[in-house]
PDB file of N, H, CA, C and O in Angstrom:
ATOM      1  N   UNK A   1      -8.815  78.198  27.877  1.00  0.00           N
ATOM      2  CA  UNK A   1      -9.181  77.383  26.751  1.00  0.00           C
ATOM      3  C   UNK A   1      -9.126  78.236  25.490  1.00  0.00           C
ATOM      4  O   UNK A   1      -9.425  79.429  25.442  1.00  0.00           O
ATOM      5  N   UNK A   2      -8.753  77.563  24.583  1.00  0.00           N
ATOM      6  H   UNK A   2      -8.510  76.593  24.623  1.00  0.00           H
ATOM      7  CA  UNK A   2      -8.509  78.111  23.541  1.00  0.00           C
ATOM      8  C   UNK A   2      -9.711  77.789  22.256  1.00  0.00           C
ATOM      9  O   UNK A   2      -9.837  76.626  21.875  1.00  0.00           O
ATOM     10  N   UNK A   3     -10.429  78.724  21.733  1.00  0.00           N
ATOM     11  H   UNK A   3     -10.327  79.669  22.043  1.00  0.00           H
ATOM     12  CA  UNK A   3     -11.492  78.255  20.716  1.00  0.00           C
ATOM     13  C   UNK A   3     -11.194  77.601  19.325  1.00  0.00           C
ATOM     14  O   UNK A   3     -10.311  78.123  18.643  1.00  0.00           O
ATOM     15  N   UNK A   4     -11.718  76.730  18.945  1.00  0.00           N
ATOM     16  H   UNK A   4     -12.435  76.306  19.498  1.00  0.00           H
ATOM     17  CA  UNK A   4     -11.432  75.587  18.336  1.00  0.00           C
ATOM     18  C   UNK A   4     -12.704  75.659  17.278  1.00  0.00           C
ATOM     19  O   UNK A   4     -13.710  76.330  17.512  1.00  0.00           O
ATOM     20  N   UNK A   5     -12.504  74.835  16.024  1.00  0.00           N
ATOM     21  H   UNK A   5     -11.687  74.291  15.834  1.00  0.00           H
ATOM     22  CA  UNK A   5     -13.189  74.624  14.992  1.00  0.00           C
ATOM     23  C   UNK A   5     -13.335  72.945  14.609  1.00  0.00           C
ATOM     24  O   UNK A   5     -14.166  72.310  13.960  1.00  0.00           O
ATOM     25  N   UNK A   6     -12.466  72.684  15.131  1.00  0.00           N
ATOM     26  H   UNK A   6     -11.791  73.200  15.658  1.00  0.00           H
ATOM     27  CA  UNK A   6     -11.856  71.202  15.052  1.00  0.00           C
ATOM     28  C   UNK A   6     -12.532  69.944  15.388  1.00  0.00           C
ATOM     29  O   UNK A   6     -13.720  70.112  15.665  1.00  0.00           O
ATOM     30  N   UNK A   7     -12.221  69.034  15.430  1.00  0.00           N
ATOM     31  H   UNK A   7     -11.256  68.897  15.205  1.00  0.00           H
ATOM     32  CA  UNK A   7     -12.949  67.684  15.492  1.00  0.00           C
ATOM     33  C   UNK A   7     -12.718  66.804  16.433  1.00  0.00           C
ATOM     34  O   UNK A   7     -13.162  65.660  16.534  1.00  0.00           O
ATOM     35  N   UNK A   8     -11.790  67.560  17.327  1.00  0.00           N
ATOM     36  H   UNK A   8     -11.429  68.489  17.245  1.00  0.00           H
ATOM     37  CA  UNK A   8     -11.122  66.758  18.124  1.00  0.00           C
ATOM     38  C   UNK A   8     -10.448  68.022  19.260  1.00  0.00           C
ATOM     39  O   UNK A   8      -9.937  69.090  18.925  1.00  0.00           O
ATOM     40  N   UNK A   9     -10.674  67.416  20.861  1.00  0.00           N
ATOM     41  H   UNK A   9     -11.089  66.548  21.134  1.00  0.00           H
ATOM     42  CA  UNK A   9     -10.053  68.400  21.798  1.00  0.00           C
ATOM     43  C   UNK A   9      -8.927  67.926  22.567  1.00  0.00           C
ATOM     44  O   UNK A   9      -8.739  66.790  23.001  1.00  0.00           O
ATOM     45  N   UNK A  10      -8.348  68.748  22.654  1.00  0.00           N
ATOM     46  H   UNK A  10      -8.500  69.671  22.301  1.00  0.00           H
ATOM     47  CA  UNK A  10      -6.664  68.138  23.313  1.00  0.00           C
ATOM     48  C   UNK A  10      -6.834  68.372  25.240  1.00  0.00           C
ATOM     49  O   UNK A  10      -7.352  69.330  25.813  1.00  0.00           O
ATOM     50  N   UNK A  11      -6.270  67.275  25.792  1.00  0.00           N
ATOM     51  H   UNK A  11      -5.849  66.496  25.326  1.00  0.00           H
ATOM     52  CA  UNK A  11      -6.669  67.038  27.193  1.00  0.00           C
ATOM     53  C   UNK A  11      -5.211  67.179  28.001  1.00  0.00           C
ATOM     54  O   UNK A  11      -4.137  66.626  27.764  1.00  0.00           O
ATOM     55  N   UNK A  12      -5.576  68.117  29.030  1.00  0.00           N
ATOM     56  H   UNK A  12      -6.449  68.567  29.223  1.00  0.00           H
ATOM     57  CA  UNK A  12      -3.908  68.136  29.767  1.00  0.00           C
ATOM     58  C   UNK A  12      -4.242  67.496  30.700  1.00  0.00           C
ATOM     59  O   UNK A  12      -4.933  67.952  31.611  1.00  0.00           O
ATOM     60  N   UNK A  13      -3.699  66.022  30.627  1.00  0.00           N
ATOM     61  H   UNK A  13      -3.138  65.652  29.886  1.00  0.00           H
ATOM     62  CA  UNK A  13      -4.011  65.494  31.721  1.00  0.00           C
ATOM     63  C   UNK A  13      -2.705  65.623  33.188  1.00  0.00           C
ATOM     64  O   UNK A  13      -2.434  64.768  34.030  1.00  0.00           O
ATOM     65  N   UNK A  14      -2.227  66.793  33.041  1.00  0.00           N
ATOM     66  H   UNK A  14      -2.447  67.488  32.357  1.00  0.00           H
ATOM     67  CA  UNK A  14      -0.999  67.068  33.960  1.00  0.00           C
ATOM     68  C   UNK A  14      -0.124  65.698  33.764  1.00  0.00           C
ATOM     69  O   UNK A  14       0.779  65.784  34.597  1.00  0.00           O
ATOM     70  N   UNK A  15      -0.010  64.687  33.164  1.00  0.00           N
ATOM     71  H   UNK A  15      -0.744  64.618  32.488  1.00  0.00           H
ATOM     72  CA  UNK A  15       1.254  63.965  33.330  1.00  0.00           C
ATOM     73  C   UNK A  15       1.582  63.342  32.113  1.00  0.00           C
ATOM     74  O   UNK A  15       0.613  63.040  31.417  1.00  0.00           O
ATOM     75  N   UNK A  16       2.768  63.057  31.651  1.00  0.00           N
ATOM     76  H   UNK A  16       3.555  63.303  32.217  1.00  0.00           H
ATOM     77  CA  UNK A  16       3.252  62.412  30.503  1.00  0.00           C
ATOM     78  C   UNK A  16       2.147  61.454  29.653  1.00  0.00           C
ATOM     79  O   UNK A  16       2.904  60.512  29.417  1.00  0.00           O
ATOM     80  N   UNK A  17       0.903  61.079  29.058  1.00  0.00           N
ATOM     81  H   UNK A  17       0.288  61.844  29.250  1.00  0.00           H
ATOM     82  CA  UNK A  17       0.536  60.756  28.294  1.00  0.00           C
ATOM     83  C   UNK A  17       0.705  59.582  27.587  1.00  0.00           C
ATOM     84  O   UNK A  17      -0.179  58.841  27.157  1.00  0.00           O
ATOM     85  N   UNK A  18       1.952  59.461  27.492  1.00  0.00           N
ATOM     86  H   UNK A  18       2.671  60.063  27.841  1.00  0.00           H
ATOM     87  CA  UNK A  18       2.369  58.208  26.232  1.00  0.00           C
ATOM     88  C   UNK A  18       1.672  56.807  27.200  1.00  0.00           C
ATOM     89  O   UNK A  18       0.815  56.043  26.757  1.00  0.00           O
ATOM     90  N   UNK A  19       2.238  56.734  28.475  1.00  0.00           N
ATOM     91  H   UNK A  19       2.935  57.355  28.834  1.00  0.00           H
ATOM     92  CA  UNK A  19       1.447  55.522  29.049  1.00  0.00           C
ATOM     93  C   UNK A  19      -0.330  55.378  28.749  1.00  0.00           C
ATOM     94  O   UNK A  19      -0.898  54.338  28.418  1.00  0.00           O
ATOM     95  N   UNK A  20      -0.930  56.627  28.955  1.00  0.00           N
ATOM     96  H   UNK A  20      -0.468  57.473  29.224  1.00  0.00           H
ATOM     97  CA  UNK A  20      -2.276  56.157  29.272  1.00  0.00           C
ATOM     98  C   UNK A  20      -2.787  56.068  27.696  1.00  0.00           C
ATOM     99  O   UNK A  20      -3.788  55.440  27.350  1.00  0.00           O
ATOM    100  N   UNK A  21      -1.660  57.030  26.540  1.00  0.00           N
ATOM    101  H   UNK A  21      -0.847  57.539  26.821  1.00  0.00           H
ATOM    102  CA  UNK A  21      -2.632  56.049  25.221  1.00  0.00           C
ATOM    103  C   UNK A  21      -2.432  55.104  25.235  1.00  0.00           C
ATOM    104  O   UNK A  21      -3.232  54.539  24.490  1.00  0.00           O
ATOM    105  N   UNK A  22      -1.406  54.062  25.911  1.00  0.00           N
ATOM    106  H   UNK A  22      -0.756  54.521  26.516  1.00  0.00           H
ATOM    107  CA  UNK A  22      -0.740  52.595  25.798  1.00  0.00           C
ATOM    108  C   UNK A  22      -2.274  52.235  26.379  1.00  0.00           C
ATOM    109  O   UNK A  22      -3.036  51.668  25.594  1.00  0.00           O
ATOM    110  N   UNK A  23      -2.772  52.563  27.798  1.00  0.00           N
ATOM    111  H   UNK A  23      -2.154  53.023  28.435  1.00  0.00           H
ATOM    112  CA  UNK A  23      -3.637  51.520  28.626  1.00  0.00           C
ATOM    113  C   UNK A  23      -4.840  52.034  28.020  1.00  0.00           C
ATOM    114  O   UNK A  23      -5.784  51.254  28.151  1.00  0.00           O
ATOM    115  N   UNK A  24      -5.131  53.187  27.347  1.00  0.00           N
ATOM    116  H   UNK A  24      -4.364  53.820  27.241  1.00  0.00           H
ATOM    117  CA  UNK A  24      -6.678  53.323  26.573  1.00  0.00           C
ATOM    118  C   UNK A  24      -6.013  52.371  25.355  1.00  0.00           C
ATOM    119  O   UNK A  24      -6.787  51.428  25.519  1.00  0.00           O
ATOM    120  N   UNK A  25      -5.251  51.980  24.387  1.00  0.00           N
ATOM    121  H   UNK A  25      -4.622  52.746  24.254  1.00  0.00           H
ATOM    122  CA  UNK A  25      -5.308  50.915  23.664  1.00  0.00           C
ATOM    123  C   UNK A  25      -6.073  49.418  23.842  1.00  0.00           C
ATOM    124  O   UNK A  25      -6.776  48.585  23.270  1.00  0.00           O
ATOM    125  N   UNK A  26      -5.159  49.847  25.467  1.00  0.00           N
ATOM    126  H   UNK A  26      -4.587  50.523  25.931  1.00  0.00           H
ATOM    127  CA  UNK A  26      -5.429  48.048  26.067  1.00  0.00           C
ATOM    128  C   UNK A  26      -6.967  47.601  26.319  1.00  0.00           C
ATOM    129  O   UNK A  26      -7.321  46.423  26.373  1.00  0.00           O
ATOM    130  N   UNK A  27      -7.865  48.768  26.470  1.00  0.00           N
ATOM    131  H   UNK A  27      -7.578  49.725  26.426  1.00  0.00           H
ATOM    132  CA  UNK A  27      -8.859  49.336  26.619  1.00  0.00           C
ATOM    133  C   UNK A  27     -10.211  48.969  25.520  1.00  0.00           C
ATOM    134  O   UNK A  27     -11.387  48.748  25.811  1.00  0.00           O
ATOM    135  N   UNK A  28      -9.604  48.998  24.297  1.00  0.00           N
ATOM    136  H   UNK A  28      -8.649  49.178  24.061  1.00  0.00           H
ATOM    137  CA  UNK A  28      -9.918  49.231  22.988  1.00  0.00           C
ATOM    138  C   UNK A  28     -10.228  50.097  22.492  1.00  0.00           C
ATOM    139  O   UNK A  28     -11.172  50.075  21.702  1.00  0.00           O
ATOM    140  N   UNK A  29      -9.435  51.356  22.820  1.00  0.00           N
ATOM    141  H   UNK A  29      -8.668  51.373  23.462  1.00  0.00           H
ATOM    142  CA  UNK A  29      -9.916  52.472  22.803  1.00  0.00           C
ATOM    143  C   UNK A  29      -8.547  53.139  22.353  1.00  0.00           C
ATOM    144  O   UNK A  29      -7.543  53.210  23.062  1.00  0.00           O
ATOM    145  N   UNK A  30      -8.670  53.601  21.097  1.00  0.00           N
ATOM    146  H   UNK A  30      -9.486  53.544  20.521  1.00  0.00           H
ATOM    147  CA  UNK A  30      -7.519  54.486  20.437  1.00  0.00           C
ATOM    148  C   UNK A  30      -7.874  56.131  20.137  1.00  0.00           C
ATOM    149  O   UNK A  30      -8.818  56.535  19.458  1.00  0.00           O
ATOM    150  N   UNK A  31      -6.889  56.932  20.810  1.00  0.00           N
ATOM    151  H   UNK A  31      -6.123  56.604  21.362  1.00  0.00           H
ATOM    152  CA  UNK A  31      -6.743  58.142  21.022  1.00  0.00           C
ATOM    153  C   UNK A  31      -5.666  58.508  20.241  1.00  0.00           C
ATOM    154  O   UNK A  31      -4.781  57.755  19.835  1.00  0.00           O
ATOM    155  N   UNK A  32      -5.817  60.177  19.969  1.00  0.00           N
ATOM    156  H   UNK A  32      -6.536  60.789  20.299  1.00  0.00           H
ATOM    157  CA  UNK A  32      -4.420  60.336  18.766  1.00  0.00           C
ATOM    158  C   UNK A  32      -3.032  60.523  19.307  1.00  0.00           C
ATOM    159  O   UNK A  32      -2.903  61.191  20.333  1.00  0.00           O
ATOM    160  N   UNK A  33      -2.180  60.100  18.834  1.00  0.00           N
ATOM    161  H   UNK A  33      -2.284  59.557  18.001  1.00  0.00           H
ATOM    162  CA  UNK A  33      -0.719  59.948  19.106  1.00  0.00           C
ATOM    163  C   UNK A  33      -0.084  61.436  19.926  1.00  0.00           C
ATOM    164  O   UNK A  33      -0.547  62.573  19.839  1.00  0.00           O
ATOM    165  N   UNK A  34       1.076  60.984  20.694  1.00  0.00           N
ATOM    166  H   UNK A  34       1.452  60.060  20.765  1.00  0.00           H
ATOM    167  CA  UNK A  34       1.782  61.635  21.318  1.00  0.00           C
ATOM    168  C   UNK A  34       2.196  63.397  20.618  1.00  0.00           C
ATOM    169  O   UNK A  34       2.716  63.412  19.502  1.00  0.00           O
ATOM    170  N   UNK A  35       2.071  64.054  20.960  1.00  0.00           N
ATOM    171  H   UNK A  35       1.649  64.042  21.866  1.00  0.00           H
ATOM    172  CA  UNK A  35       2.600  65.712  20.969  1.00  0.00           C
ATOM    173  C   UNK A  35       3.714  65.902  20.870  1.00  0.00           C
ATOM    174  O   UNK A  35       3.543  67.013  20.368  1.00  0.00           O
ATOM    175  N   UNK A  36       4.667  65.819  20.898  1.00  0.00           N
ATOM    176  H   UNK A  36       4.805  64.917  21.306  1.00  0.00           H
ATOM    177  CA  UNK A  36       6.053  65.974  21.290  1.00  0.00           C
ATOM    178  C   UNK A  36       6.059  67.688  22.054  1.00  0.00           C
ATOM    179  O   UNK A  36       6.588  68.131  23.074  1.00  0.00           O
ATOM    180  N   UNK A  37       5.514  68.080  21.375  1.00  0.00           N
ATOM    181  H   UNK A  37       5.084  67.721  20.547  1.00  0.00           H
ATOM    182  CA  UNK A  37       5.578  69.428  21.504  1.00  0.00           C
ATOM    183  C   UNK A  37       4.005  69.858  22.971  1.00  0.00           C
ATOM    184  O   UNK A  37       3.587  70.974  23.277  1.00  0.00           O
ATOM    185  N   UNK A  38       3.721  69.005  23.315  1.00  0.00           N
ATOM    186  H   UNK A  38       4.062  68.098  23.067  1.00  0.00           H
ATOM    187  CA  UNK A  38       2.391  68.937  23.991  1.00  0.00           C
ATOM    188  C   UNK A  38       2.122  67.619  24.855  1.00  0.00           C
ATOM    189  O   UNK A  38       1.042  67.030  24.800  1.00  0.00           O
ATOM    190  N   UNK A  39       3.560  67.056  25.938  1.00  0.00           N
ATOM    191  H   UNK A  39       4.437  67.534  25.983  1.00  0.00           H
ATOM    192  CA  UNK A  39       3.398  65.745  26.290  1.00  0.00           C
ATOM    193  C   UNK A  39       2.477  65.539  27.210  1.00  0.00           C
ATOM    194  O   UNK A  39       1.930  64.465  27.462  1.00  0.00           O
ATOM    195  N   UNK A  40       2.317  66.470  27.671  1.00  0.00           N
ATOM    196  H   UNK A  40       2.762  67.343  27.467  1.00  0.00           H
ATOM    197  CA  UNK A  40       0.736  66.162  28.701  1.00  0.00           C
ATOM    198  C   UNK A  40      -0.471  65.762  28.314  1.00  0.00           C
ATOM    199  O   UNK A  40      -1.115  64.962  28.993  1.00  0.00           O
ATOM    200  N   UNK A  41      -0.902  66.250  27.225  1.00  0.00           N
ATOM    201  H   UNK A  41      -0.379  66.899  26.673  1.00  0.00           H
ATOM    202  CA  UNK A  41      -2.566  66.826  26.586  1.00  0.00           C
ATOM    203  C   UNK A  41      -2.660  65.296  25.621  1.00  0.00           C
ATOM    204  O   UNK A  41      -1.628  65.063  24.992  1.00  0.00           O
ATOM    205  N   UNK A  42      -3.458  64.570  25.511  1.00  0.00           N
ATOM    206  H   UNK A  42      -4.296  64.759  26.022  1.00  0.00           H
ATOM    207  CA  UNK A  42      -4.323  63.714  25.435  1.00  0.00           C
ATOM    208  C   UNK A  42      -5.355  64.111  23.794  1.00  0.00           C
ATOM    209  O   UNK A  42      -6.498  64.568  23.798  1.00  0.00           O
ATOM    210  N   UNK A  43      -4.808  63.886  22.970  1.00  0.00           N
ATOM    211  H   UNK A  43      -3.879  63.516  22.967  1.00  0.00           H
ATOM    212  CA  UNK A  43      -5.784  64.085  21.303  1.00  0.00           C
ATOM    213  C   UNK A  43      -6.913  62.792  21.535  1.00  0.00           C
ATOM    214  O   UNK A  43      -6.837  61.602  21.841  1.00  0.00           O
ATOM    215  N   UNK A  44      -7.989  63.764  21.203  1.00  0.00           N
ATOM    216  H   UNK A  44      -8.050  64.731  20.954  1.00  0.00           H
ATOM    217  CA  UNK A  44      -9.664  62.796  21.530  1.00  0.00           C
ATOM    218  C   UNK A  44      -9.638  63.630  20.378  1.00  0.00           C
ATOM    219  O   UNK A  44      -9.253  64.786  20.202  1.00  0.00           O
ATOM    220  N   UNK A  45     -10.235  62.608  19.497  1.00  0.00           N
ATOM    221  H   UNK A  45     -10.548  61.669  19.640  1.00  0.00           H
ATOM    222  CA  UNK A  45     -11.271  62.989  18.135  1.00  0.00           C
ATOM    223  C   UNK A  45     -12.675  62.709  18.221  1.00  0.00           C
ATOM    224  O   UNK A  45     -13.003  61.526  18.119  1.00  0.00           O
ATOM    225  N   UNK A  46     -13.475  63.488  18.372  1.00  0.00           N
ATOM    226  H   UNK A  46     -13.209  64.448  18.455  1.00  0.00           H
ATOM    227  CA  UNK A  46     -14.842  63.867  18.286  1.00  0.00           C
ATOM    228  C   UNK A  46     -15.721  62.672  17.641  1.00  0.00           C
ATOM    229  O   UNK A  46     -16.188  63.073  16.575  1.00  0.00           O
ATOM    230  N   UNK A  47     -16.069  61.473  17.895  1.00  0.00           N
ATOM    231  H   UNK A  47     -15.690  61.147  18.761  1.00  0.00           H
ATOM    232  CA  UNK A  47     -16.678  60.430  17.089  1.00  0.00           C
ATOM    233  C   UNK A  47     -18.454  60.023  17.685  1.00  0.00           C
ATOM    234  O   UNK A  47     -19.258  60.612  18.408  1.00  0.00           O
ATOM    235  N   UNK A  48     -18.463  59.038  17.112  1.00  0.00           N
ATOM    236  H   UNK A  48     -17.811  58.559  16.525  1.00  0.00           H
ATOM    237  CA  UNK A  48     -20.059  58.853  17.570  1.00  0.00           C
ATOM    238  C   UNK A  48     -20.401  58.846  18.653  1.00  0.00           C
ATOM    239  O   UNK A  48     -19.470  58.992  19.446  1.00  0.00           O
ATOM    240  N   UNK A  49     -21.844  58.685  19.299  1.00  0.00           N
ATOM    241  H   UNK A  49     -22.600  58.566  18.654  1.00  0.00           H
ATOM    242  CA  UNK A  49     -22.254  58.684  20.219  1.00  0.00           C
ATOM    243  C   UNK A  49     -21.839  57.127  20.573  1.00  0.00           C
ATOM    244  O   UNK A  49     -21.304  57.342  21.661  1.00  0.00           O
ATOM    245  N   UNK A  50     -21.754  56.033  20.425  1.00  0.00           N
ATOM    246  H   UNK A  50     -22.188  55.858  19.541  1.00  0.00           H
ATOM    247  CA  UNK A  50     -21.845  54.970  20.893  1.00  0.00           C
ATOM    248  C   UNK A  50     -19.888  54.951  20.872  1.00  0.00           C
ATOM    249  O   UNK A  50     -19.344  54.007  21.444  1.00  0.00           O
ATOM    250  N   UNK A  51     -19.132  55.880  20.287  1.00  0.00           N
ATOM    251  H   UNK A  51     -19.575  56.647  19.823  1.00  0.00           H
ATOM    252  CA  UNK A  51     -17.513  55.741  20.316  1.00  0.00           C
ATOM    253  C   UNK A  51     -17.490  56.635  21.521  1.00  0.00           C
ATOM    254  O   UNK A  51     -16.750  56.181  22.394  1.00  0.00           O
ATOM    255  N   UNK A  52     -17.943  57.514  21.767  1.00  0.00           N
ATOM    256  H   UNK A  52     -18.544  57.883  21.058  1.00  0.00           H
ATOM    257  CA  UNK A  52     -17.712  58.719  22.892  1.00  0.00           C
ATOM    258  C   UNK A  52     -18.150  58.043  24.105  1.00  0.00           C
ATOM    259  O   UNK A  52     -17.814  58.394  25.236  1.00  0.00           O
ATOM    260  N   UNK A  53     -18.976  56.980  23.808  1.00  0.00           N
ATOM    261  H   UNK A  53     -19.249  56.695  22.889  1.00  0.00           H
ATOM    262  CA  UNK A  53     -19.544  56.607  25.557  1.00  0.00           C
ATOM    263  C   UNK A  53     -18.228  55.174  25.874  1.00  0.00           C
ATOM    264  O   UNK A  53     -17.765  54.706  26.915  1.00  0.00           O
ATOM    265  N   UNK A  54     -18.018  54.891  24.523  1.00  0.00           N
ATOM    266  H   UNK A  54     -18.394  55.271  23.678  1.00  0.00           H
ATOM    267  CA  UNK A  54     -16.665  53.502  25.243  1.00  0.00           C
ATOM    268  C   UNK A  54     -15.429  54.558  25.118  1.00  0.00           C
ATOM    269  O   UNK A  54     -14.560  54.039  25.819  1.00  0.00           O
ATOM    270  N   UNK A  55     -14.920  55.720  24.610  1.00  0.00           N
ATOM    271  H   UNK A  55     -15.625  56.142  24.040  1.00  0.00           H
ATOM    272  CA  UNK A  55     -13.815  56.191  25.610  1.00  0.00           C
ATOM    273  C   UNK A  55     -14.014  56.868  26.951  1.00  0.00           C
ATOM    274  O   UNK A  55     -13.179  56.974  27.850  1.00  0.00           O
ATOM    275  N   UNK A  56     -15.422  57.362  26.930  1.00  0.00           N
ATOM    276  H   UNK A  56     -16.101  57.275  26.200  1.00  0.00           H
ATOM    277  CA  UNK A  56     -15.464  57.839  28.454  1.00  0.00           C
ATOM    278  C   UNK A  56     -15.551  56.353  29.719  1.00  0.00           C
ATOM    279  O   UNK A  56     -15.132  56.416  30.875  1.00  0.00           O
ATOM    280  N   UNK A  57     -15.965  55.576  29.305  1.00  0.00           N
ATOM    281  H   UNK A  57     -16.305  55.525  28.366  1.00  0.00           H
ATOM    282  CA  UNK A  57     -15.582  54.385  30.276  1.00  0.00           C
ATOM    283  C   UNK A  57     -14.246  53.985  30.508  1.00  0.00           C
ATOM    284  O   UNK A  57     -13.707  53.806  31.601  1.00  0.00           O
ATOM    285  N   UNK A  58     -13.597  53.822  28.999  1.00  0.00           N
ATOM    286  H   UNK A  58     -14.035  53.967  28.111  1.00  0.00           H
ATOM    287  CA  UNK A  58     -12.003  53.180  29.474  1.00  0.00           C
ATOM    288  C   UNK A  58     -11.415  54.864  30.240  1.00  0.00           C
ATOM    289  O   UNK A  58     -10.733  54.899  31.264  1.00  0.00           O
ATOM    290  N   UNK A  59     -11.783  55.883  29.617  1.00  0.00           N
ATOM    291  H   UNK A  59     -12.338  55.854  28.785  1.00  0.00           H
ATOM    292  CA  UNK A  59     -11.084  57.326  30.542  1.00  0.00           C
ATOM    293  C   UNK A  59     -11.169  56.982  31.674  1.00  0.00           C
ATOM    294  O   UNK A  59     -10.084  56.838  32.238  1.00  0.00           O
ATOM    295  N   UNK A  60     -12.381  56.712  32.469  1.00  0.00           N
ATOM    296  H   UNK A  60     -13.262  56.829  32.011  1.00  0.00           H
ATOM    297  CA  UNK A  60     -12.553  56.938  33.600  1.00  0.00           C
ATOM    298  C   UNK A  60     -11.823  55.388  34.571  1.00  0.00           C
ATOM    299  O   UNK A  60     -11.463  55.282  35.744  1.00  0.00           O
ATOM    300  N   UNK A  61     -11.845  54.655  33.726  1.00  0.00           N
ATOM    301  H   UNK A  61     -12.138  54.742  32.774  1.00  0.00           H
ATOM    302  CA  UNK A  61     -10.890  53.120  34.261  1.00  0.00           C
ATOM    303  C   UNK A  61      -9.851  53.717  34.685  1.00  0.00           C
ATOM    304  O   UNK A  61      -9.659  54.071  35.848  1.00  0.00           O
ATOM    305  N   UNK A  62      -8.849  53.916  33.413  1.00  0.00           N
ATOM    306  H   UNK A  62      -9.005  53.629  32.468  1.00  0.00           H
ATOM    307  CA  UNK A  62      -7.437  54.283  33.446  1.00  0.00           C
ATOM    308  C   UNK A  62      -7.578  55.815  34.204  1.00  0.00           C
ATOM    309  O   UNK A  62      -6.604  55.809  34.956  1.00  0.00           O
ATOM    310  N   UNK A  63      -7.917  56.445  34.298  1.00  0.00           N
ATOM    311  H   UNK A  63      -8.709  56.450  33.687  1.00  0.00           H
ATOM    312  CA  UNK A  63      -7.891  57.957  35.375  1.00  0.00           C
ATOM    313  C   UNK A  63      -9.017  58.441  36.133  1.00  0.00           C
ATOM    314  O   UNK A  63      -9.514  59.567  36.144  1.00  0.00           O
ATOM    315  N   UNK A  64      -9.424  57.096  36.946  1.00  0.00           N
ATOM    316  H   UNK A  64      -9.019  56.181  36.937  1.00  0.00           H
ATOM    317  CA  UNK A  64     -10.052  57.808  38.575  1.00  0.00           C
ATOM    318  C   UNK A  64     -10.681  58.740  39.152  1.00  0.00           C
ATOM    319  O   UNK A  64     -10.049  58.832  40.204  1.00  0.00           O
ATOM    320  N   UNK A  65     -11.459  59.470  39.195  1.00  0.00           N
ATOM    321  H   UNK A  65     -11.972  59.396  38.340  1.00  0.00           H
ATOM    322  CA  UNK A  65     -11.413  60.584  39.508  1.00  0.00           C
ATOM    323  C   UNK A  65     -11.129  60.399  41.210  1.00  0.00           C
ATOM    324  O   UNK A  65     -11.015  61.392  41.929  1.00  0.00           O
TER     325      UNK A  65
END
């Protein structure tokens, strides 16, 4: 991991990305756009407590543990 100042942490979710911001959309849940340079990793911006608890629900919909 790399140390950060930032507002937002980037997620490798080991597989191409562009689908699961499609199904966290579907979700109602918007995450930051594709990497080109980073197609795995997943941009989460750091937001409220009541925004952080509805992307950790649609996260855990769309990716299972």
């Amino acid at each position: 991991m790399l140390p950060s100042e930032a507002n937002f942490v980037m997620i490798d979710m080991h597989r191409n990305v562009k689908p699961l911001i499609a199904q966290m959309r579907g979700e109602g849940v918007h995450v930051g756009r594709l990497f080109p340079a980073m197609p795995q990793h997943m941009r989460v911006t750091i937001g409220t407590p009541d925004e952080m608890e509805r992307f950790i629900g649609a996260f855990r919909r769309i990716n299972p543990a």
